[in-house]
N, C-alpha and C positions, 0 to 999 in steps of 0.2 A: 343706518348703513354700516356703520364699525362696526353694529355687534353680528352683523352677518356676515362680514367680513372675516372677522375673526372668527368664526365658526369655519369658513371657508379657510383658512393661514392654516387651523388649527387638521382640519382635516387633510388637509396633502401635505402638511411638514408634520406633524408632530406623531402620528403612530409610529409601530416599530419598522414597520414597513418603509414609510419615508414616503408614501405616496396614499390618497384613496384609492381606493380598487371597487370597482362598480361589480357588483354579485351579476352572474351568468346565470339563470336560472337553468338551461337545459344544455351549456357548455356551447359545444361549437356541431354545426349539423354535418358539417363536414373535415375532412383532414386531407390534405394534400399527401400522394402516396405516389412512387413510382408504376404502380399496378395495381390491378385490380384488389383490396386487401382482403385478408378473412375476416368473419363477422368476430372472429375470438380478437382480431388486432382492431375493429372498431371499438369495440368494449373497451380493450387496455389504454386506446388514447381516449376514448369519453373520458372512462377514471380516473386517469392519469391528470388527463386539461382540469377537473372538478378538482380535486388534490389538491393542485399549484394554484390554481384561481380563489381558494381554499384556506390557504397556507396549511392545508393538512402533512403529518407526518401521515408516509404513505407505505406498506408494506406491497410488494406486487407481486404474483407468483407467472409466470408464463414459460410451460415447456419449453426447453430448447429444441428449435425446428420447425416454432411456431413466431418467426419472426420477432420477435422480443426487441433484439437492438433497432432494427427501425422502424416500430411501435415507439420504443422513449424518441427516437430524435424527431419523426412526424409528431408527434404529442404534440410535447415538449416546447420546440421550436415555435407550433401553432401558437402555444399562450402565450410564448413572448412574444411573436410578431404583433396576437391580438392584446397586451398587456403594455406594450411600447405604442399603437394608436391610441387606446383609453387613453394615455397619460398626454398626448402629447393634444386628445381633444380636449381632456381636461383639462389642461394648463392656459390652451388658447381660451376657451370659456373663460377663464377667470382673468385672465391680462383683457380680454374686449371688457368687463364687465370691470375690471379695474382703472382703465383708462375712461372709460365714460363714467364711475363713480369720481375721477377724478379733476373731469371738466363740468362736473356739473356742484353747483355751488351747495353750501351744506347750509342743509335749514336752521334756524334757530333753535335751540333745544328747550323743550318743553318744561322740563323741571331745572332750567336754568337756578331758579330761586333758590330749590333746596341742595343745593350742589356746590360742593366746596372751594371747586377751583371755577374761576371765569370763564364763558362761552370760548373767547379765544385760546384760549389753554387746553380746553377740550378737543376743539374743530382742528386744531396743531397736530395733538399728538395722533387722533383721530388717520387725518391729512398723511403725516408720517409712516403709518404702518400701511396704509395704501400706497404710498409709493414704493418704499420698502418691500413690499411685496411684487408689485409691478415694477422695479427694477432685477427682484431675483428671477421672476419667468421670465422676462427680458431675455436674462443677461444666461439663463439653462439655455433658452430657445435656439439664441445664437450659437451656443456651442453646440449643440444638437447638429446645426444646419451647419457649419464646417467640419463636424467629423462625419458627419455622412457625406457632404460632395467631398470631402478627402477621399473618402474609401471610393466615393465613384468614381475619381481621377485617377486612384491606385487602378480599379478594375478595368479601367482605358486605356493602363499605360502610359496617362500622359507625365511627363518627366515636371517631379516635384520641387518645391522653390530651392530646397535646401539642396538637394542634390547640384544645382548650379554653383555653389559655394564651395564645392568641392575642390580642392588643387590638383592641379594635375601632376604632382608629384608623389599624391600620397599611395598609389599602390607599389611606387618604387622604395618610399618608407617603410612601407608594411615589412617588402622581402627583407629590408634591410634589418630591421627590428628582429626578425626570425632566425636572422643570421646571428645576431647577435646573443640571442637567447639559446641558440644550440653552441655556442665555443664554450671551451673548458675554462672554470673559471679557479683555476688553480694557483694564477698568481696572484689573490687579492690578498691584500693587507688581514695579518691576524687580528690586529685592531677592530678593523671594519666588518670581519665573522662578528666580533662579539657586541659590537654595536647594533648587531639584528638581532641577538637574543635576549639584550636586556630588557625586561619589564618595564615598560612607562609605569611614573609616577601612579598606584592607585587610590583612586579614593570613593569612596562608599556615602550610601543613603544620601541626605542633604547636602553632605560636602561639595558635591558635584552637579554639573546640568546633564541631564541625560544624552549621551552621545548616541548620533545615528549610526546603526549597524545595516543601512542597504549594502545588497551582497553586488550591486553593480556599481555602476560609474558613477565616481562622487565629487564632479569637479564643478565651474561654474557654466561652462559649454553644454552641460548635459541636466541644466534645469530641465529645455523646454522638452526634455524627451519624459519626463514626467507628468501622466492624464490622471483626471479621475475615471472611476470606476463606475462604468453601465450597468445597466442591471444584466444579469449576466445566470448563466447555467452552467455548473459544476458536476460534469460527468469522472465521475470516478468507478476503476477497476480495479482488478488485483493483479496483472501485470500485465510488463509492455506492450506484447503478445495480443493482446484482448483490448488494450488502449487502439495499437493497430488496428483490430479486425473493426471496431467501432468507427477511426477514423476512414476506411474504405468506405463502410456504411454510409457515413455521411455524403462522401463522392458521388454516391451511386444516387443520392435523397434529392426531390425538389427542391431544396435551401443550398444545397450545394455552391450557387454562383451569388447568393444572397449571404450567407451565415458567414461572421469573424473568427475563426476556430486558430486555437493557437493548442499545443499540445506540447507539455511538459515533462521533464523528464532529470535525471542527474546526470551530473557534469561527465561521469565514466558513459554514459550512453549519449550526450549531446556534446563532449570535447572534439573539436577537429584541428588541434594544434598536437602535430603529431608526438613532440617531444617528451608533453603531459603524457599524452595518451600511452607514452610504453612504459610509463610506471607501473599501469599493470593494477594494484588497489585501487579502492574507491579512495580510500584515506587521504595513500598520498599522491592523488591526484587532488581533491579538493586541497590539502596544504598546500600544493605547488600554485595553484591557482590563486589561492586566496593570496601568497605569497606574491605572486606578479601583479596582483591587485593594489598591494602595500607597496611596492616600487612606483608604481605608475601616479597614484597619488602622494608621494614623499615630496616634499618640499627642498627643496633644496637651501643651505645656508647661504643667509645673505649678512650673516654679521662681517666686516670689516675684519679683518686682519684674521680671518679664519682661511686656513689652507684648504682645500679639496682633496681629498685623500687619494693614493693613486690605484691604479687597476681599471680594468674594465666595467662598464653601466652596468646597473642591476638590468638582470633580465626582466622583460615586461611583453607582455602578448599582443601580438601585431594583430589578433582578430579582435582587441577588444578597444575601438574607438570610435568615438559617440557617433562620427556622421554614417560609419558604417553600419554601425549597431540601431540607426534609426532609419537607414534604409531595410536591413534585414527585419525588422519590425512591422511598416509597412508592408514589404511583399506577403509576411505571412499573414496580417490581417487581410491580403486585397485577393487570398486566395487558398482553400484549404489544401496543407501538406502533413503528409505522415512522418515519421523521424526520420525514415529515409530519405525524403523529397527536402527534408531538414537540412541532413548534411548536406547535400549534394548544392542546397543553393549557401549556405554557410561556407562551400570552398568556393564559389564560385565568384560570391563576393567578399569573403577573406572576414567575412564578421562571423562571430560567437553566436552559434545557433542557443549556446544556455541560459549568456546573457538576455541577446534579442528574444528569446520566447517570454523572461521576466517583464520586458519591457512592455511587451504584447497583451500582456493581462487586462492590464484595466479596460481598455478601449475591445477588448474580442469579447463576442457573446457567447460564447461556446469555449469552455476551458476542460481540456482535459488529461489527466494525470491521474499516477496511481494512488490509491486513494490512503497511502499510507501517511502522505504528504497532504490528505486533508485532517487525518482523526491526530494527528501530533501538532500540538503546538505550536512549537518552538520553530519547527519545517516546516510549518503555513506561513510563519512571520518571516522564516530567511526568504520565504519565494514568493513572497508578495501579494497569497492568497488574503483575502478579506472578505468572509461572510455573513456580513449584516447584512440583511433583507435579500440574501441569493437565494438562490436554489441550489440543493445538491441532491445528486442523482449517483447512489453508492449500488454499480450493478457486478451481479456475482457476490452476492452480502450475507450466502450461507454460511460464512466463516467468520463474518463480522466480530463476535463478542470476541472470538477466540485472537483475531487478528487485533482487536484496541487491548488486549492484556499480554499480548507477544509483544507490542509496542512499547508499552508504558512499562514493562518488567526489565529488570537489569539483571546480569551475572557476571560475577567476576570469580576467577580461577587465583589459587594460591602465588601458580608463577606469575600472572601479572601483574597482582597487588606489590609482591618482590620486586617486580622488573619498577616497576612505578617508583616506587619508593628508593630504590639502586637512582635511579636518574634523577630521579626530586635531591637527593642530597648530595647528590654529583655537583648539580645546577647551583645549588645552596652554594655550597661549598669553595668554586670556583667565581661567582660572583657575590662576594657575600660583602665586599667592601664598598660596588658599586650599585647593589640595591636600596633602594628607600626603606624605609622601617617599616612602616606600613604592608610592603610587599612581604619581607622578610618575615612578620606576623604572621600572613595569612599560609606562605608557602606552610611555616612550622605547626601549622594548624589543619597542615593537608595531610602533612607527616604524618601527626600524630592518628588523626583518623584511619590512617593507611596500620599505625602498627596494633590502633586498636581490631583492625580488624583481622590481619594477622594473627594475632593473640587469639580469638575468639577461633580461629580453625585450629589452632595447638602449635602454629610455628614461632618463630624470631627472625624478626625484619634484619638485614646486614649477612645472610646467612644464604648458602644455597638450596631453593624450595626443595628440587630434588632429592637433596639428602637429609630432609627433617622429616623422621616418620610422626605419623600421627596417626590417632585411634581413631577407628571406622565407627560411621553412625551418623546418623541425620536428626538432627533439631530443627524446630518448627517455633515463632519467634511473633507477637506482636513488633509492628514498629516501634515503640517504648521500651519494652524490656529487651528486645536486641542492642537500643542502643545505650543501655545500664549495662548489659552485658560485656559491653565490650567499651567499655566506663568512658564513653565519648560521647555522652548526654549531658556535656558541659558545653559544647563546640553547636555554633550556630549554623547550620548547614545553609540554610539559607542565604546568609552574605557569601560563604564560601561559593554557593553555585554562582551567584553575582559577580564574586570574582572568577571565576571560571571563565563565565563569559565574555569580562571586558579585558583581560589580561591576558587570551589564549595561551596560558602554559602552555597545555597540550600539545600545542605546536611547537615548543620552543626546548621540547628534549629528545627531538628525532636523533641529535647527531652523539648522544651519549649512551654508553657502551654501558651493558651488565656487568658490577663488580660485588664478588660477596670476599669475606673474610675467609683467608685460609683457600680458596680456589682458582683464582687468578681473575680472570678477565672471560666473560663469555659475550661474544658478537651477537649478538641477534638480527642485527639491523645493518643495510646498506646503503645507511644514509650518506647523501651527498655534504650536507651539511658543516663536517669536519674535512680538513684541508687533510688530515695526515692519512682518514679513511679514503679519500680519494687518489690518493696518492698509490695507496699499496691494495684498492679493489680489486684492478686487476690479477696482479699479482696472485693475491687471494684466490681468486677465483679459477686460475690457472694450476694452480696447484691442487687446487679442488680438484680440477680436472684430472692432472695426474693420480689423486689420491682415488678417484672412482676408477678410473682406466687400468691400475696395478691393483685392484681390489682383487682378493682370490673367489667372494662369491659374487656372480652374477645380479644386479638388482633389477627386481623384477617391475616390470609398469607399474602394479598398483602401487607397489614402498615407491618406486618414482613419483607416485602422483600423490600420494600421503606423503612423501615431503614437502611436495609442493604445498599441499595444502597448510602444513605446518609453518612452512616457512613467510606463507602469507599473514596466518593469523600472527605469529611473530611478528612483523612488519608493521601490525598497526600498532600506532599510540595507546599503549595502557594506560596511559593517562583519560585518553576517551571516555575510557570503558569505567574509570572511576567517578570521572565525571555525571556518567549517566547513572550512576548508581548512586551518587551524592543526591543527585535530584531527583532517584525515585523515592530513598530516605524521606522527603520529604512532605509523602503524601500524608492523607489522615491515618491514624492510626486505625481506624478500622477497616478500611478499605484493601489493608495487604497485609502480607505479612513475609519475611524471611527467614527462610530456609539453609540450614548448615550441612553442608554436602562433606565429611572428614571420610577419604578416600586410601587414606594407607600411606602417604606423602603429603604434603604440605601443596608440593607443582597441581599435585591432580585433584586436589580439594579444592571446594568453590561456596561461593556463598551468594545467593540468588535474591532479588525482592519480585514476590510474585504478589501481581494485584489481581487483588478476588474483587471486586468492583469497578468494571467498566464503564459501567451506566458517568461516573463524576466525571469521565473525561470526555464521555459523547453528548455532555448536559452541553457542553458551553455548544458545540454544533448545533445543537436541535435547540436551543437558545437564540443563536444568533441568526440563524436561516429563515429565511421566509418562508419554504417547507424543505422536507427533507424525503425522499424514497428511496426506499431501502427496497432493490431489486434482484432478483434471482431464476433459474430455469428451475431448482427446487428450492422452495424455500417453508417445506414442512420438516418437523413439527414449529410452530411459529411462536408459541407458548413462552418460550426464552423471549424472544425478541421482544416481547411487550412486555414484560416481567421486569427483566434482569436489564435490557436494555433500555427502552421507553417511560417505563411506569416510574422505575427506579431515579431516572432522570428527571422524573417530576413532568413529563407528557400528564397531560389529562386523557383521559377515555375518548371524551366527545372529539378531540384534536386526530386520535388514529382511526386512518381506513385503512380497511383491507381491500387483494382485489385476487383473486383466483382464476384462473380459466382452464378450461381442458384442449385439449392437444388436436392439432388439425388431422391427424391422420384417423383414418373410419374405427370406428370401435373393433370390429371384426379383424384388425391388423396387429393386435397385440392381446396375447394371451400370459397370462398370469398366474400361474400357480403356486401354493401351498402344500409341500410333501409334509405328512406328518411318519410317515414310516415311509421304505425301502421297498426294492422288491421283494425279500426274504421275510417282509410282514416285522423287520427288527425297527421299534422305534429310533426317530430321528431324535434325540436329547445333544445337544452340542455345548450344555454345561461344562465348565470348567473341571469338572470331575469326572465326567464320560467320556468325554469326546477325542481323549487317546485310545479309547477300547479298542484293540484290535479289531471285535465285530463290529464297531461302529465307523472306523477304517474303509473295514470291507466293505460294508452297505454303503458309505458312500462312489467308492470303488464302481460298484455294481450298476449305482443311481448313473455316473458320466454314461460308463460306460453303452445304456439303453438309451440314454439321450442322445450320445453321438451315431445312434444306430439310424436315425431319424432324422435329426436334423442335419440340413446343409451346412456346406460353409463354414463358416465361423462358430468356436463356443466360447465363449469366456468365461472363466471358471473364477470367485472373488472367494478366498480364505482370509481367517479373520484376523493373523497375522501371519507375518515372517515366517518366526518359529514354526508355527503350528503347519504351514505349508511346506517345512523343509520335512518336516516328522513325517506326514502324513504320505510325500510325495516316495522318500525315504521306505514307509512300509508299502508301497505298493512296486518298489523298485524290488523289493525281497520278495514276493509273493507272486508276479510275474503282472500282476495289475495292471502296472505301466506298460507292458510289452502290449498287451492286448489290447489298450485304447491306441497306444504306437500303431497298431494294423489297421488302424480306422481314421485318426488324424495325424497328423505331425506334432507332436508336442513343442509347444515353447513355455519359457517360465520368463515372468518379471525379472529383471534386474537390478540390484541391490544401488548400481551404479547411475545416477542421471545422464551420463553422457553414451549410457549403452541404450537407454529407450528407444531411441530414435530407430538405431539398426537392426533388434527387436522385432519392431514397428512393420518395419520396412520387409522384414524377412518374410512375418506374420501375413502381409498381403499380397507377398509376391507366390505363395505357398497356395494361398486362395484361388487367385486366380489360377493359376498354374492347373489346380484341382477340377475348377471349374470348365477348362477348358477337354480337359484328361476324364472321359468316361470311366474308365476303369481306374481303377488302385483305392489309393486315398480319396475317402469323402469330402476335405478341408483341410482345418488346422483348431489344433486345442490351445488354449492360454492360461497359463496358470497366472494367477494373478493376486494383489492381496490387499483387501479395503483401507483406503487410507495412503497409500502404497505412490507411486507416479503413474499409473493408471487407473489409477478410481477418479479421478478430475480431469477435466480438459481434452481426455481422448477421444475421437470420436468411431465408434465402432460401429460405421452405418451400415447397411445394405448387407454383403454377402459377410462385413467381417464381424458382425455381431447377430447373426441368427438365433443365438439363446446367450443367457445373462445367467449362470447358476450362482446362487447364493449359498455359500455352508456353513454354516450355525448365525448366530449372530456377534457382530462384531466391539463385546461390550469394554469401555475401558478399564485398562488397572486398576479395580476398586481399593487397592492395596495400598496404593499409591498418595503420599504424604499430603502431594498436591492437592489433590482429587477431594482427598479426608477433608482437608481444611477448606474446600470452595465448596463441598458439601455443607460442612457445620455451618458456613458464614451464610449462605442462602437459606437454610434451615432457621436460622434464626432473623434475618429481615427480611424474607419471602414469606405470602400468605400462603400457610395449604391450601391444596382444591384436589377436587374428585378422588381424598381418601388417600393420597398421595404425598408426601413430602415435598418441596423444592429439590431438594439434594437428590431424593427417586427418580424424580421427573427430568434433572440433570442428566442421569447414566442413561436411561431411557431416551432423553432425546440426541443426547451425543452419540450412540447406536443407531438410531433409525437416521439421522443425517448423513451418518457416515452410507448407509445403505443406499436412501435413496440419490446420494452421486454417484452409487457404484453401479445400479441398476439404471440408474438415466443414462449411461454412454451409449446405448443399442439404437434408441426409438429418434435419425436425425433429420427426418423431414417429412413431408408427406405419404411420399408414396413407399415410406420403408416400412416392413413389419419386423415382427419379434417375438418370444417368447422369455418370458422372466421365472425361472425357478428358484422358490425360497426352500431350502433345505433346514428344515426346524418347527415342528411340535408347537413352539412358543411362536410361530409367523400368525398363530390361528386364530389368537387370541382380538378381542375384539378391540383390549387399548392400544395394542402393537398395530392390528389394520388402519385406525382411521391416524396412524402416524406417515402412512402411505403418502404420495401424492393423488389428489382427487380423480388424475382420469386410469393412474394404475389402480386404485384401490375396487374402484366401481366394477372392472373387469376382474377381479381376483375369484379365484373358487380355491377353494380347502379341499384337500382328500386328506380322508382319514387312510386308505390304503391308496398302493400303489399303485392298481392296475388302472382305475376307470383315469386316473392322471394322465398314465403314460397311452392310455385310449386317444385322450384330447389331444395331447403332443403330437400324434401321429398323427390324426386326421386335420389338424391345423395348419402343417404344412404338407400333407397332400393336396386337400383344398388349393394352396398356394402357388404348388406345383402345378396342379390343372390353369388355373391363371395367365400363370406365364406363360404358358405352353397356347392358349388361347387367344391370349396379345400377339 
């Protein structure tokens, strides 16, 4: 009976899973869907459910317009609901089958004789792991069965024990609290300033017990607001935006009144204590927070014959207290809300929508956030992500490798390393009698690393950045000989990042001013923090006023808004920023490497760590998950992903599926072409050496121009940069080009600005309609627009405002480019070739056709919308460049070697179209 036992212990505790999983041979026959679905969205949840029941890493491709987001949440949701009965029949199986092994007496054991220990020594310990075991399904079960009638007492409204405990004074405390956190606190003691920026005693490695860093409530009251963790699904995007549009989705989903969704976010988008909130940075809004977080648990002295110092209470945040923070917690478990429905109930009951969503994790089945804060560390552990045996669901993951090596890369600029190091021996300097030794070592050991790298861009630390020229030119650097280079490969970066983290410097030289030798004093910073800069802010900033108001030239909005900008990046802690580049120092040496940016000055030199190895940091994900899908509306060419990302990380073959499906709109609804030449019979070459030609100008010219002849509505026109669009826009402004498509549409161009898109946007479809409505004049409106750009992603150019998609040359990266060179070499050499190809080829090649197929996916957004896609290039024809297509544009594409029988098809595709609608 124990050794079937223990096979049974061994099989629902001991995998990595943490549970058995009973194999589904043909998944689930059906899915819960608010309608009727398409056969393309039964497919993506069959493969999806097989995946997760699987623990497969899952790759998934599904047009956008073909229901994608609620295909993952009906999946999804299905195998956890059917993943959470498995477990909870299998658990009951083994407690009846444990408690009747455990009333029923145990036989004598047959090889008694040859057995070293006595009968009852065996039948004991035997005895012991059966209860042992039937007390731990016990004692899950029960918890099981009070967090579920919890939630269904939440979903009833009926009023929870703890909320009875509540005093009826405490929302009078709250205002009072807030009141006290907005007074000026200008008369406290200089004493007690500097008693908040001294460094606690540190101490390193064994010297010490590891101290908890939870970023919430860390008192004795706010134990019991701490659960374990359900098995749970981690839906990750690429911004809030899409977080949004996915949490509406779920509103709209059968699980809607059933699913725990809790949705995350940072403290600048979930802060509702207004005070924080007009700090304005992300920065110093988290130091201000974290700050009222260090008041709120400070201890107060109780030694005997100690004075209390005088002045006003440290400010502390009236929305962050435990019984509130555990009623806010609740409601969002008992009911799903978007960030907005966030605030709205976080003012309503005075609790921290940032904190309560922390709190919300373990116990919600559905967690969702941007997925920046799943592929980073250090930001899964401040937010109390944990994914052993989850699921994570990465959608929108065409950008994936590019997005875990913008994460994991660090830059630092000459002036901030100065600014850093100005404040580091400020701090020194000014507390150098009341620091420990200890601390005093490590600060001088940040020093030094700060003037070694100083040194290595060509300047001198104590000096002003701006006026130390330095010689221009870019070095390229392993991690090892960067740090010979700049002779600080004696210094252990590693305790330094450890101290980093338990000793927040960073935070602790907000209130210290830039000083170099020979310049005086430069402000950068409007920290609250020093009594004498508060004193004379205003003042300051008054005179500011004066000094812009008597200005003799005029400042225009953009120098307005480029100060702004500047004066933000100023604002934050260069200390951060060294911070983060102390710890990307860190990686393996082969996995990155840094880059020396010597720009003509010391302020505008910079020196970068760029990791060319993603895969080491998405190992420990795809490690610790019980599967992982990587989802997208295109998600060709896939070749990286399994490569560079999967393989690299040590996925096995058999472990990855794929899943592809084609698009629900009738094949007849989207037309695809391939120009190889123009109408003048001049080939289409859009080489980086042709493709200023004057005649190659013109033929493009020529090409809008016959296309706006024909099609309705909307064009969109993708150039393969900036530049290239200013030149090109430029010769046809000379030549009368543009006057001539001006008589056929409106012309608009992209905006350099992101806050100008929108109106853009706006112009672009009020111009449409307008046309549409107006027989005569203008046909639409034209877009000039540029791959890559703020309208290659996320736009949607359905119906009238994307009738054609032109593409003009291809859009191939700076091959020139340092970066590029060296994530070339490094895949080159631990990448396998295949099909006659390099890794580093197949690199530039795939980073072009992704780029294309976002730019050409905005047009096609739902069923009943049609399109036309025009690739403008010679090299579209090619047969490795077509199957990089998506599979339901590729299958419709035709090649013209000439122009005419092309512009044949264009024409009668939407006359076709036109008789249609005219027929409806």
């Amino acid at each position: 009976m124990f050794d079937a036992y223990n096979v049974l212990l061994y099989n629902v505790y001991i995998p990595r899973n943490g549970v058995r999983i009973t194999r589904m041979e043909n998944g689930r026959a059906q899915f819960p869907f608010p309608y009727q679905p398409y056969n393309i969205q039964e497919q993506f949840m069959q493969a999806l459910y097989t995946a997760l029941d699987q623990g497969k890493v899952g790759i998934f491709e599904s047009p956008t317009g073909t229901g994608k987001s609620l295909s993952l949440i009906c999946g999804a949701l299905s195998w956890l609901t059917d993943y959470e009965e498995r477990r909870r029949q299998e658990a009951a199986a083994l407690l009846q089958e444990g408690e009747v092994s455990l009333s029923t007496p145990s036989a004598s054991s047959a090889t008694a004789g040859s057995s070293a220990e006595p009968d009852w020594i065996t039948d004991f310990v035997q005895k012991k792991a059966e209860r042992d075991l039937v007390s731990k399904l016990k004692e899950e079960e029960l918890k099981r069965k009070k967090r579920e009638e919890r939630l269904e007492m939440i979903r009833n409204n009926v009023q929870l024990k703890y909320a009875m405990k509540r005093k009826s004074c405490e929302d009078d405390e709250a205002f009072k609290l807030l009141q006290l956190s907005k007074e000026d606190q200008t008369e406290m003691q200089g004493d007690q300033e500097d008693e908040e920026l001294i460094i606690a005693e540190y101490e390193s490695d064994d010297e010490s017990k590891r101290t908890s860093r939870f970023c919430g409530p860390e008192n004795d009251e706010d134990d019991e607001l701490i659960e374990e963790h359900v098995t749970k699904i981690y839906y990750c995007s690429r911004t809030h935006s899409q977080l949004a549009q996915f949490v509406h989705e779920v509103q709209k989903s059968p699980f809607s009144k059933d699913i725990s969704l809790v949705t995350l976010g940072s403290r600048q988008n979930l802060c509702i204590n207004e005070e924080v909130r007009r700090l304005g940075s992300i920065q110093r809004i988290n130091d201000r927070c974290m700050e009222m977080q260090k008041n709120k648990h400070e201890k107060p002295h109780q030694d005997e014959g100690v004075k209390r110092k005088r002045g006003p209470p440290k400010a502390v945040c009236p929305f962050n207290k435990a019984s509130a923070l555990q009623q806010m917690r609740d409601q969002l478990l008992g009911t799903v809300h978007d960030i907005e429905q966030l605030l709205k109930q976080g003012r309503e009951t005075h609790s921290c929508p940032y904190y309560g969503t922390r709190l919300a994790i373990p116990p919600a089945q559905l967690v969702v956030l941007p997925y920046q804060m799943v592929l980073h560390e250090a930001t899964r552990k401040a937010a109390g992500v944990q994914l052993k045996g989850q699921v994570v669901i990465i959608d929108e993951a065409h950008n994936l490798s590019d997005t875990l090596s913008c994460v994991h890369s660090a830059e630092l600029s000459g002036a901030q390393l100065s600014r850093a190091h100005s404040q580091l021996t400020q701090y020194a300097d000014r507390y150098r009698n009341r620091l420990k030794a200890k601390n005093l070592m490590y600060i001088k050991q940040i020093q030094f690393v700060i003037e070694g790298l100083v040194r290595v861009l060509g300047g001198k630390v104590g000096q002003n950045p701006q006026s130390q020229i330095t010689q221009t030119g870019t070095e390229m650097f392993t991690i090892n000989n960067f740090l010979f280079k700049a002779q600080i490969d004696n210094i252990n970066l590693f305790k330094l990042q450890k101290y980093f983290g338990k000793s927040m410097i960073s935070r602790k030289l907000g209130g210290f001013v830039e000083k170099y030798a020979g310049s005086g004093v430069s402000l950068h910073t409007h920290s609250a923090s020093s009594k004498e800069n508060r004193r004379t802010e205003g003042l300051n900033r008054y005179l500011q006023t004066l000094q812009s108001s008597h200005s003799p030239t005029p400042v225009s909005s953009s120098d307005q808004q480029g100060s702004v900008e500047t004066e933000k990046a100023l604002s934050a802690s260069p200390m951060m920023q060294v911070e983060a580049f102390f710890v990307a120092l860190t990686n393996s040496n082969t996995d990155g490497r840094v880059v020396l940016h010597r720009q003509g000055t010391l302020s505008e030199s910079s020196v970068k760590f760029l990791l060319l190895n993603p895969a080491v940091h998405f190992a420990q994900v795809l490690k610790e998950c019980r599967a992982v899908i990587i989802a997208g509306g295109t998600m060709q060419p896939v070749s990286d992903f399994k490569q560079e990302l999967l393989i690299s990380a040590g996925v096995s073959e058999e472990r990855i599926t794929e899943f592809c499906c084609g698009h629900v709109i009738p094949p007849e609804n989207i037309l695809p072409l391939v120009l190889c030449s123009g109408p003048s019979g001049q080939e289409l070459d859009f080489t980086y050496q042709s493709r200023d030609s004057p005649k190659m100008m013109d033929e493009t010219g020529r090409i809008l121009s016959n296309i706006c002849n024909v099609v309705p509505g909307g064009v969109v026109c993708f150039f393969p940069s900036y530049e290239y669009s200013r030149r090109i826009v430029s010769h046809w402004e000379a030549n009368g080009t543009l006057g001539r498509l001006a008589n056929k549409k409106k012309i608009f161009q992209e905006p350099k600005k992101a806050n100008q898109v929108e109106q853009v946007l706006n112009d672009f479809t009020r111009c449409i309609q307008r046309c549409a409505l107006d027989s005569g004049g203008l046909t639409g409106a034209l877009l000039f627009s540029v791959v890559g750009g703020k309208m290659s992603e996320g736009i949607n150019f359905s119906d009238d405002l994307g009738r054609c998609v032109v593409m003009v040359g291809m859009p191939y990266p700076n091959i020139k480019s340092p970066e590029l060179q060296e994530k070339m070499t490094y895949l080159d050499k631990h990448l396998p070739h295949s099909g006659g190809r390099s890794p580093g080829q197949a690199l530039i090649e795939n980073l072009c056709m992704k780029a294309v197929n976002q730019s050409i996916g905005r047009a096609i957004r739902h069923r009943g919308d049609y399109s036309s896609i025009v690739l403008c290039d010679r090299r579209y024809s090619r047969a490795a460049t077509l199957s990089k297509l998506p599979s339901w544009i590729r299958d419709r594409t035709s090649t013209h070697t000439s122009f005419g029988p092309a512009f044949a098809a264009l024409r009668k595709f939407f006359q076709e179209k036109k008789r249609e609608e005219t027929l409806n």
